[in-house]
N, C-alpha and C positions, 0 to 999 in steps of 0.2 A: 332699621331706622324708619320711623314715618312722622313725615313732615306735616301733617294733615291737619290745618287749625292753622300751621305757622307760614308764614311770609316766605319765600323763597327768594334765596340769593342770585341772582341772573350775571353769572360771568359771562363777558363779550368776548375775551381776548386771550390768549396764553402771551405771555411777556417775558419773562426768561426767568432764569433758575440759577442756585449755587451750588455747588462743590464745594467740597472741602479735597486736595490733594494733599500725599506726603508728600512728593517730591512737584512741587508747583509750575518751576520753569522750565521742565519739556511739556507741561499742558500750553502752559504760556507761549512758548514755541510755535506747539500747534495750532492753536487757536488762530493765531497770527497768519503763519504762513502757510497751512492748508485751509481751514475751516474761510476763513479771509474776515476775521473779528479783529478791532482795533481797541487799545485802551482808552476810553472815557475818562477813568480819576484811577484814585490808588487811596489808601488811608493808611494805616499802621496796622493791617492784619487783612485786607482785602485787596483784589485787583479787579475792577471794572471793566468790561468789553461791549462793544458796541456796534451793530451793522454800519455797511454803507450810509443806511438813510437816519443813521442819528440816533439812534433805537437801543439802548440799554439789553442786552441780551444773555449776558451771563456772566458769574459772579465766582472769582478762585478764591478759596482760603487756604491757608495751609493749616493742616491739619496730622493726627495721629496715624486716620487712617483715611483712603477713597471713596466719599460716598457721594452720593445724590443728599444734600438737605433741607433745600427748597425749591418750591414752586411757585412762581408772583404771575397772578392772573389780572387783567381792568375789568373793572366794571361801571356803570355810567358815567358819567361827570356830576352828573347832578346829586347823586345820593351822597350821605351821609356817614361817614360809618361808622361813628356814635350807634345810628339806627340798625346799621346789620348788626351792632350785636345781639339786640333785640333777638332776633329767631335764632340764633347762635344759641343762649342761655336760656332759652325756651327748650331747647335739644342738648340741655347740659353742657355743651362745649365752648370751653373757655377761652378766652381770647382777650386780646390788649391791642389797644392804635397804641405806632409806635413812630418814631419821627429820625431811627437812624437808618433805616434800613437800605439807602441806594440814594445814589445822584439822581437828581432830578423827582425825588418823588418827595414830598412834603410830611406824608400821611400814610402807613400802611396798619390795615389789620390784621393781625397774625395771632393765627391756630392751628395746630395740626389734626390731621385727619385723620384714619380708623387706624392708620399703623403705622401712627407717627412721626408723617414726614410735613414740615411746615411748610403752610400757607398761608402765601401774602396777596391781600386784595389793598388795592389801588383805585380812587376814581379821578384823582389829577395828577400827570405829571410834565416831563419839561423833556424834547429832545436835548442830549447830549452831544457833542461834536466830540470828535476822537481826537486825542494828543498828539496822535502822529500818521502817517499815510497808511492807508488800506492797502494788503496783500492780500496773496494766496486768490483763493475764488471767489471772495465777498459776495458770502450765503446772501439769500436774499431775507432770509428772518430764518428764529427756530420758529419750526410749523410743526411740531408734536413729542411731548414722550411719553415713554412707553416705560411701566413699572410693574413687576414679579408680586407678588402679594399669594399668599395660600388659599383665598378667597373671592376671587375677581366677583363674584355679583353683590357680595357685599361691601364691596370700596366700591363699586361700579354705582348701587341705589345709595351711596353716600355723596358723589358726587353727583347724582342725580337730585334728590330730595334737597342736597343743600345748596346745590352752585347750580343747578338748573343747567345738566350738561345732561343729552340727549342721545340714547343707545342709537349709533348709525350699521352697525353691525355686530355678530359675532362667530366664532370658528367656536365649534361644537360648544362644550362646556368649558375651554381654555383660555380665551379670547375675546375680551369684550371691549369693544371699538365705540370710542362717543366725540360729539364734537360740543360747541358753545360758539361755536359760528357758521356759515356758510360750506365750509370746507369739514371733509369727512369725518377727521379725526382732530383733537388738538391731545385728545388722552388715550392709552389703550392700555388695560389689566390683561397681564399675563398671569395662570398660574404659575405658580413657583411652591420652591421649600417655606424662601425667606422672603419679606420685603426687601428692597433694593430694586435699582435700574435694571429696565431688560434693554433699551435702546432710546438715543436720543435722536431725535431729526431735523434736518436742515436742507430748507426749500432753495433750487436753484430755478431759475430762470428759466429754462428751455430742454432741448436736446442737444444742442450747442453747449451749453451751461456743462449738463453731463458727460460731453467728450471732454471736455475741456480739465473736468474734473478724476474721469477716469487716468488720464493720462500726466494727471499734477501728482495724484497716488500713485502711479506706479514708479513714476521719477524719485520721489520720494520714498521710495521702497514700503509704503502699504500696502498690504495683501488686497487685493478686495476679493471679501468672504462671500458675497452672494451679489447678483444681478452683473449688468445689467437686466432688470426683471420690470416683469408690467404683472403686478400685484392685481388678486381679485378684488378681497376686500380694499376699497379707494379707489384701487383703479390706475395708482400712482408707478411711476416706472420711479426703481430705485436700485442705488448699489450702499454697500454695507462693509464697514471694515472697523479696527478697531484703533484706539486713540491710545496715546501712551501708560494712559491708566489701563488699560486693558477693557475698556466701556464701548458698546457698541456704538458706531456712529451709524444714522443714513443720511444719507444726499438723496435729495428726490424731485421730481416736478409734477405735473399734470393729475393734480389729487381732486376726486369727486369734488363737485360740488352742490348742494340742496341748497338752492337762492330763494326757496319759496316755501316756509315748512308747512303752510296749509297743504301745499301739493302732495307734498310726502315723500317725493321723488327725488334721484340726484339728477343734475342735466343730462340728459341722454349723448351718448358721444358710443362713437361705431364700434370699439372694445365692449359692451356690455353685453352681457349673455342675454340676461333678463329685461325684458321691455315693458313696461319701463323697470329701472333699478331702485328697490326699494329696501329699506334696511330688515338684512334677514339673518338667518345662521346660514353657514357655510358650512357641510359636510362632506370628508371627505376628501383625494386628491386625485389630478392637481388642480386645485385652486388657482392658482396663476395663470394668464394668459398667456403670457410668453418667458422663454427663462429657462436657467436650468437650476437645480434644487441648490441651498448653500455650501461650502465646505466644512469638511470636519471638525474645520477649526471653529465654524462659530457657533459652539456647544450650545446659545440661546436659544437657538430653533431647534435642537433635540430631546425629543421628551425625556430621553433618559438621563440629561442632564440639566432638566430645567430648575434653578431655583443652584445650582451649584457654582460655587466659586471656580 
């Protein structure tokens, strides 16, 4: 795809995403009482969840079967989005504002991208207050996912040319690491067989945060499949397990940050190999800083099962 001539869409934000589950109230469950997401609303085919701070974050359907099938990202306040469709239909990709899609948000545009999976842009919307008291570890936001694709540099310069998200890294030909803000990553393309979820992420607070959270999974008889680990690429210490659907989850804190993109650099902090840290490929292992490699269970990080159910 090349954008060259057209306007560029400038996403600022990852904002949350939908599921569809078949079986909804052990997600519902979790979501609740590990993840520490609260209901916002409900309607006649959806269930609404919502951070601590008010934040609309993720969205149950019931469904046929478990997928990943949206993504709703912000972008200014000020724009328009009559006018994004403009470089949308300039690059054939079709799209509708559409006025049901979430509490609190008035106006979304939706399209999907190179394989598929729908996007919603947003540029006003309204905190929500949750229905009933926050449990579990009340994430502090979702802060990234991570989607399998047969072609990462091509969904990779899709979301580059069209949403103006910017390669922060990548692991050889496999992995391509981009963010739309400050923070390392808000996207990352794994290859795979198929499209579908390789992992989703959720930003805790501290190292406090993460004891706090290792030790709520184990109570609750969750495996955790890989970390405590202090990842190369970001830089983020994370642990990893899997959620009743069988979807990866991470819990993480401490993720790069590039606060200056003339500079080029993520802030320097005493973990980095490279001084300063600039976005590059990664070859090779181990890549991690500290950590021991994941378990066998969590086939997403095995090449010879990457892209398999």
């Amino acid at each position: 795809m090349n954008s060259r001539g057209h306007e560029m869409i400038k996403v600022k934000r990852l904002r949350h995403v939908t599921f569809t589950s078949a079986d909804v109230e052990p997600q519902l469950d979790y979501y609740q009482s590990v993840i520490g997401l609260a209901v916002i609303g409900r309607d006649d085919r959806r269930i609404f969840l919502g951070t601590e701070s008010d934040e609309l974050t993720l969205v149950l359907e019931q469904g046929a079967a478990s997928h990943l099938t949206t993504i709703a990202y912000e972008v200014a306040p000020h724009l328009d989005l009559a006018d994004l469709q403009k470089p949308l239909a300039s690059l054939d990709i079709k799209s509708e504002i559409r006025s049901d899609t979430a509490p609190g948000i008035a106006k979304a545009l939706v399209f999907n991208d190179p394989d598929g999976l729908q996007i919603e842009l947003f540029s006003r919307w309204e905190f929500c207050k949750p229905i009933e008291p926050i449990r579990g570890l009340a994430v502090a936001k979702l802060g990234h996912v991570a989607l399998y694709t047969p072609d990462p540099e091509r969904v990779a310069k899709f979301y580059g040319d069209v949403l103006g998200f910017r390669v922060s890294d990548r692991i050889e030909e496999n992995f391509v690491f981009m963010r739309c803000g400050p923070e390392h990553h808000a996207m990352n393309f794994a290859r795979g067989t198929e499209a579908r979820l390789h992992h989703l992420a959720f930003e805790l607070r501290d190292a406090s945060h993460m004891h706090q959270a290792c030790d709520l999974l184990g109570r609750k008889g969750f495996q955790i499949l890989w970390g405590p680990v202090r990842h190369g690429p970001g830089h983020n210490v994370a642990v990893y397990h899997h959620n009743p659907d069988r979807y990866l989850i991470e819990l993480y804190y401490s993720m790069d940050l590039m606060l200056d993109e003339e500079l080029g650099y993520f802030e320097p902090r005493p973990w980095h190999h490279d001084r300063p840290q600039r976005p590059k490929t990664w070859v090779g292992l181990p890549r991690d800083v500290w950590g021991v490699g994941p378990a066998k269970e969590a086939h997403e990080f095995s090449p010879a099962m990457r892209g398999a159910k």
